[in-house]
Structure formats: C-alpha cells, structure tokens
C-alpha positions in Angstrom: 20.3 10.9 -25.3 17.1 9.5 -24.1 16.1 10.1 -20.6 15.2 7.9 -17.7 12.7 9.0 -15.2 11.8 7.3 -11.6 9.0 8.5 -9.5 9.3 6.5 -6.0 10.6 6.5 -2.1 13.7 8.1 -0.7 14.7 6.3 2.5 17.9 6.0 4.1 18.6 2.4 5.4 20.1 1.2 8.4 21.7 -2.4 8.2 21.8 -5.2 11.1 23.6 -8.0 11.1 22.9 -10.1 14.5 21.0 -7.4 16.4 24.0 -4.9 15.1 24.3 -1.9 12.7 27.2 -2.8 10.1 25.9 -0.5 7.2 23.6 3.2 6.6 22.8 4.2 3.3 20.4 5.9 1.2 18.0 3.7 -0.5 14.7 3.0 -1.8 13.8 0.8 -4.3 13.8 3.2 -7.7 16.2 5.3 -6.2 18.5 2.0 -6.1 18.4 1.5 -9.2 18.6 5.1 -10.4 22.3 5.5 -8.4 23.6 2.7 -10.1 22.0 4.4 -13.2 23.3 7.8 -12.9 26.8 6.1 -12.1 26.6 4.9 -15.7 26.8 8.3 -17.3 22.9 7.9 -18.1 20.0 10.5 -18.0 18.2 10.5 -14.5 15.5 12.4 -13.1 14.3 11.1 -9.7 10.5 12.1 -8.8 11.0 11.6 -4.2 10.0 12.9 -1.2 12.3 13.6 1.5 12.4 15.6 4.7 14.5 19.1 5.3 17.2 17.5 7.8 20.2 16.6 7.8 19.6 13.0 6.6 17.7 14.6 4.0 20.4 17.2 2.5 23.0 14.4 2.7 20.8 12.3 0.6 20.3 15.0 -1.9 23.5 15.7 -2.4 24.4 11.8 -2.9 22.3 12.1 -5.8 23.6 15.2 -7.1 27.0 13.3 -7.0 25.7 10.2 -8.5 24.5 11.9 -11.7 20.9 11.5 -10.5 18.7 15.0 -11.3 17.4 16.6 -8.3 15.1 19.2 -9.7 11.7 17.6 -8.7 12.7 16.5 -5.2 10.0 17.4 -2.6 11.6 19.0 0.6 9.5 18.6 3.3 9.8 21.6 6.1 9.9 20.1 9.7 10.3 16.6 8.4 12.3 14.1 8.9 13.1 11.8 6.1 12.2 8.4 6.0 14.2 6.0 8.1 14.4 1.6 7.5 15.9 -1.3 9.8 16.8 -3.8 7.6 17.7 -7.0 10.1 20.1 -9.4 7.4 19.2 -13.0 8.2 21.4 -15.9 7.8 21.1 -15.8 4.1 21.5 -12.2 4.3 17.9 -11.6 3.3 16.1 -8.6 5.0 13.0 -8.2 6.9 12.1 -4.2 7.8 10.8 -1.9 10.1 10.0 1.5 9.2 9.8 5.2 10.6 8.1 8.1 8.3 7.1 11.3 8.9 5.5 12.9 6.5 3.0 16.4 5.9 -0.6 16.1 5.1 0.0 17.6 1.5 2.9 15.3 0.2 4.5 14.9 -3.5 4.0 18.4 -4.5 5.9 18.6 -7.5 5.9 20.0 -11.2 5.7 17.4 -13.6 9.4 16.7 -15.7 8.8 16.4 -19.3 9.3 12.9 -20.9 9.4 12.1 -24.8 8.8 9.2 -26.4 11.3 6.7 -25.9 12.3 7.4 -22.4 12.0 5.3 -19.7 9.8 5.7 -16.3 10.3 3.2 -13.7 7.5 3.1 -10.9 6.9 0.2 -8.8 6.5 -0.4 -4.8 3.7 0.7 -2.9 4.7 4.3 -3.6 2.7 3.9 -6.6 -0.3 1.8 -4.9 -0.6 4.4 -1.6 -3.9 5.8 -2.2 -2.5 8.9 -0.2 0.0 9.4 -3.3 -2.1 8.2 -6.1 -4.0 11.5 -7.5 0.0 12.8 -7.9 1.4 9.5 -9.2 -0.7 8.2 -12.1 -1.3 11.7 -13.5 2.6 11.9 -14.6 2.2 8.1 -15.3 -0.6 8.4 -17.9 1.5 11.3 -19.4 4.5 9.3 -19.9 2.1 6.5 -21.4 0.8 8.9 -23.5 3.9 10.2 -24.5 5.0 6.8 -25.8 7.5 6.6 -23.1 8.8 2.9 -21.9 7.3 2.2 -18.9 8.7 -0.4 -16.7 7.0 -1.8 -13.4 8.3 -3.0 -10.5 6.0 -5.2 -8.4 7.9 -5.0 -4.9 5.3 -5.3 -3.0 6.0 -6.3 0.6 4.6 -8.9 3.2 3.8 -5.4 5.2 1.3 -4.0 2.9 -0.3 -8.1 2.2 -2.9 -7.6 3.9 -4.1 -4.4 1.5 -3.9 -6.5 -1.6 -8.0 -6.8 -2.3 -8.5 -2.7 -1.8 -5.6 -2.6 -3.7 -6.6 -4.7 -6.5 -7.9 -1.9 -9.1 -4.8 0.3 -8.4 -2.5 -2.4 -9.8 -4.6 -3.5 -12.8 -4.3 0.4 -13.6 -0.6 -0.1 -13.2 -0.5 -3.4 -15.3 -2.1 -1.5 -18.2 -0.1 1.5 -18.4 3.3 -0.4 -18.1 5.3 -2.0 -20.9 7.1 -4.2 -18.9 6.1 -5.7 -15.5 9.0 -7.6 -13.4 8.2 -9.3 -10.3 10.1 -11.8 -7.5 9.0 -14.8 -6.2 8.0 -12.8 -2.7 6.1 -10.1 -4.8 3.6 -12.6 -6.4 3.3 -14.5 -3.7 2.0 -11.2 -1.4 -0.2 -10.2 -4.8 -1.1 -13.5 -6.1 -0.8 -16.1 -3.1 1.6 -18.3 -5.5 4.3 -18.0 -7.4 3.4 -19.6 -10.3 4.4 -17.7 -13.1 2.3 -19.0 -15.9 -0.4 -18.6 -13.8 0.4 -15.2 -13.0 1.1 -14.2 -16.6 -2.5 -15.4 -17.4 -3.9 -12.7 -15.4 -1.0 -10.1 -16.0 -1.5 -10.7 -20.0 -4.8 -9.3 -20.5 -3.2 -6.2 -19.5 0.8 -5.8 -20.6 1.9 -8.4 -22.7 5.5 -9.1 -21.4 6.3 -10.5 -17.5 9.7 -10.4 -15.5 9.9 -13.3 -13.1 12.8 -13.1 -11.0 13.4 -15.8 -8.9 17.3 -15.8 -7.1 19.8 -18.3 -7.8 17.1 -20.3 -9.8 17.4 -17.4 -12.2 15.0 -15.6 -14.6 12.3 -16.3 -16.3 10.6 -13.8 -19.2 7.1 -14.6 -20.8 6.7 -12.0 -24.0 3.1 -12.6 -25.7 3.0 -15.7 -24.6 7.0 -16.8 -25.7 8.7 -18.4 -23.0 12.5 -17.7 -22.8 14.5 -18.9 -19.2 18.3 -17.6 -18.0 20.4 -18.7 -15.8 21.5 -16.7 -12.4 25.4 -16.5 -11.7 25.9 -18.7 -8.8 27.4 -16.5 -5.8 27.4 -16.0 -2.2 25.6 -12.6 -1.5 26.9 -10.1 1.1 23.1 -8.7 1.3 20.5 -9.3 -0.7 19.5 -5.4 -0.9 19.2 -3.9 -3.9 19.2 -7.1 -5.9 16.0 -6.6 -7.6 16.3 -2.7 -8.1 20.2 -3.5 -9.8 18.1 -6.0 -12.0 15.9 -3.4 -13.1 18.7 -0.9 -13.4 20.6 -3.4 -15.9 17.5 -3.5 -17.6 17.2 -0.3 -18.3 20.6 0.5 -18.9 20.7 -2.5 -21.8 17.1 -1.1 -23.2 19.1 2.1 -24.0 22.5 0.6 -24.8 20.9 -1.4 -27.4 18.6 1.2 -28.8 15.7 -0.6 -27.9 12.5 1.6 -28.6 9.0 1.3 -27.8 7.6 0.0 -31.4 10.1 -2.7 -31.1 9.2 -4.0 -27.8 6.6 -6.6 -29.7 9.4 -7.9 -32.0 11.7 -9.1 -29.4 14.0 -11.9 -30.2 15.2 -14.8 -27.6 18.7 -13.1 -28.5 17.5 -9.2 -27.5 16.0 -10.6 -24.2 18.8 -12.5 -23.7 21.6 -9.3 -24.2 18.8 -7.4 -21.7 19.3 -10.1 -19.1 22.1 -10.2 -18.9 22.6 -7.2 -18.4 20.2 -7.2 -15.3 22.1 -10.1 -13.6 25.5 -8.6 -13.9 24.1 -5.3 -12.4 22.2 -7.8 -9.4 24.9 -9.8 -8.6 27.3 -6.9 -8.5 24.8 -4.8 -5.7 25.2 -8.1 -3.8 28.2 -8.3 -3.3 28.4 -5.6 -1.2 26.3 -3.6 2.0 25.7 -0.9 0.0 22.4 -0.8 -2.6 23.8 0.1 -6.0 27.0 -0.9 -8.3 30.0 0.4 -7.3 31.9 3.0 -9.3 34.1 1.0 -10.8 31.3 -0.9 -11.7 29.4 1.4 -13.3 32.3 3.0 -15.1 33.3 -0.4 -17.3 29.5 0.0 -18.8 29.5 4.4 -18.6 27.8 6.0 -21.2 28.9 9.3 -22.5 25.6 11.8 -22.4 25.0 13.6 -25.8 23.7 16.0 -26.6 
C-alpha cells in the first residue's frame, strides 16, 4: 500500500465557547488530518514534536490508537507540549492563543523513507519557521525527489501576517516543491492581501501548476493548468469550524489513494477525477464539523476503511 507521510505541529487544543471550556483535544493541523487518515485503515507516519509530560504521552498514545505511526516523534525532555485556546465565536469560528515550550535543538529526527507515489502533507508555519526550516525542507526535497505527491497546505494564520515579506522566499520554495497547493479564503488573504483566486493562481502557477481554493459554504474552487472546475459545499450548520480544512485535505488524500491516482497522472486530470477527489474532501469537512472534536469520527472513517496490504 502506498504510504502517507505528514511532517507538522502536535498541539493539544482547548475549546471555549462563551469564555468557557466545552472541549480538549489533540490537534494540529496535519495531525488533524492524519487521525482521520489513520482511522481509515491508511498508511500514516507523522513527523511532530511534543513534550515528555503527561499531555504529551496521552497524545502519543492517541496516535498509536488511531493507526497513526509514531516512530519519528520528537520527545522533548523537560518540555511541555504545546498547549491552544481556541475561543468559538458565534459562527463557531476560532481565534487562538498559544503556549509553547520548546528546547533550543528541536525536530531531531531520522528521516522515514518515502517512495514514489506516496503522499507528504506539509503546510502551516511549521514548515515556514525559520527555526525548523534546515530540518523540514531537507526530508521535503527528498520526498520531491523521490517522486512522492506532495500536497501543501497554506494555513497560514492572521498571527504570523505580519512575517509574510521575510517569509516570502520560504513559500515560493514550498510552492515549487509541492504538487498540489490548497488554500482558504483567510490563508490568501494573510499571504496575498486578497482573496482573489485567479489572481492568486497567477502568481502560484509559475511554480505548481494546480491550486485548492477553499472557500466555506461558497464551496470549492480548483484551477489545474489553467482549467477552471467549481463544487458545491453541502449546506450545514457547523458545531466548530476546527478541523474543516485539515478533514478537506484528509479526504483528499484518502480519494488520491482510493482512486489510484499517481504522480504522472496528476497533469491529465479530468473535471470527473477532480470532481470524485472533492468530493471526497467535503464529506470528510463537513463530517469534522459536526462535532468538537478535529477529525472524522470512527464510524466515519470505517464506512470509507481501507484494508492495508501488504
């Protein structure tokens, strides 16, 4: 079976709803989508950082029983693992604060080896922080090189805007080593200052050839060399918005390998392939939002489970 990778931020999230907690779970926006993943029957290897206490070691061993590999997880000695307020507004969108404590010498990690055909998501500032950088692109090049798929998540945050211009090299690297980049109407707005997603694609274009534009109920929009191909969000009232994104991405993914899409056939996709791949994304985003927590739920993921081979 072909693998999926995810190289990101463990962080275990606190929910509030009207100045009170009303959910805690473990989050982070790959290793959202790699639970929901793993819960599927799928491959995963998850490439983190967490701290050696007892938020930590629960959080490990949520992965361990969501099918989610473990092997190159960083354990940080006298750290605590990361730690997000998520305050739910009245559309049960969240705004963050966060609490890190991390060592000096971070992501020390031997790299998991990819073939071609897998899939590495990366996204989120974990894979802009120029603290993190010299130990993230070095397995990313390798999975490019590899001929794995690599698909990139934009989430990047109103709280790191104002780093966007030192930023700006960083994410044309990322644009030219991933296959597919997805982004929400918040991301380009923070990266782009619009959300204009022809606009956007110009720029993206001259690096991948094939942009994501999710934008909420007004649904989804994908531009593949140029080709212009919209579909439709399924109308709901969401619980939390959480998760949405990373659940997209997760469908994604999980529809890439269902369908035995490979990398040469990524520049011959049909309205009719993108179309079996959305869908697949929205069912996996509305389901995360239809709940507190940041994943499908297990009976959920076991309608669409996947039997590994060998």
């Amino acid at each position: 079976m072909r693998k999926i990778f995810g190289i990101g931020e463990t962080i275990y999230d606190i929910l509030f709803k009207g100045n009170k907690p009303v959910a805690a779970v473990p989050g982070g926006s790959v290793f959202n989508g790699l639970i929901s993943l793993g819960r599927t029957g799928l491959d995963c290897t998850f490439v983190t950082e967490i701290g050696a206490d007892m938020v930590g070691q629960y959080i490990l061993g949520f992965m361990q029983e969501n099918g989610v590999n473990t092997d190159y997880v960083s354990c940080y000695q006298g750290k605590k693992t990361a730690i997000s307020l998520a305050y739910l507004d009245e559309n049960n969108d969240a705004k963050y604060s966060f609490y890190k404590d991390y060592p000096n010498n971070r992501l020390d990690f031997e790299m998991p080896f990819v073939e071609e055909n897998d899939i590495m998501a990366f996204g989120a500032y974990f894979s802009l922080n120029p603290v993190l950088r010299n130990k993230v692109k070095p397995f990313l090049d390798f999975a490019h090189k590899q001929g794995a798929i690599l698909y990139y998540d934009l989430n990047f945050r109103d709280n790191h805007a104002h780093e966007v211009e030192s930023l700006r090299d960083t994410f044309r690297e990322n644009f030219a080593l991933a296959d597919i980049i997805r982004g929400s109407h918040e991301d380009f707005i923070n990266l782009f200052g619009h959300d204009d997603c022809h606009r956007i694609y110009e720029e993206t274009s001259k690096y991948c050839p094939r942009l994501i534009c999710t934008r909420g109920r007004y649904g989804v929009l994908v531009i593949d060399h140029g080709h212009e191909y919209s579909f439709n969000a399924h109308p709901i009232v969401p619980v939390s918005t959480i998760g949405a994104g990373d659940n997209f991405n997760a469908g994604l993914i999980y529809g890439l390998i269902k369908e035995g899409i490979i990398h040469q056939e990524l520049d011959n996709m049909t309205r009719e392939r993108w179309s079996r791949l959305i869908d697949y994304g929205i069912e996996f985003a509305t389901e995360a939002c239809m709940s507190t927590s940041n994943y499908v739920s297990t009976d959920f993921a076991e309608r669409f489970r996947i039997q590994k081979t060998r």
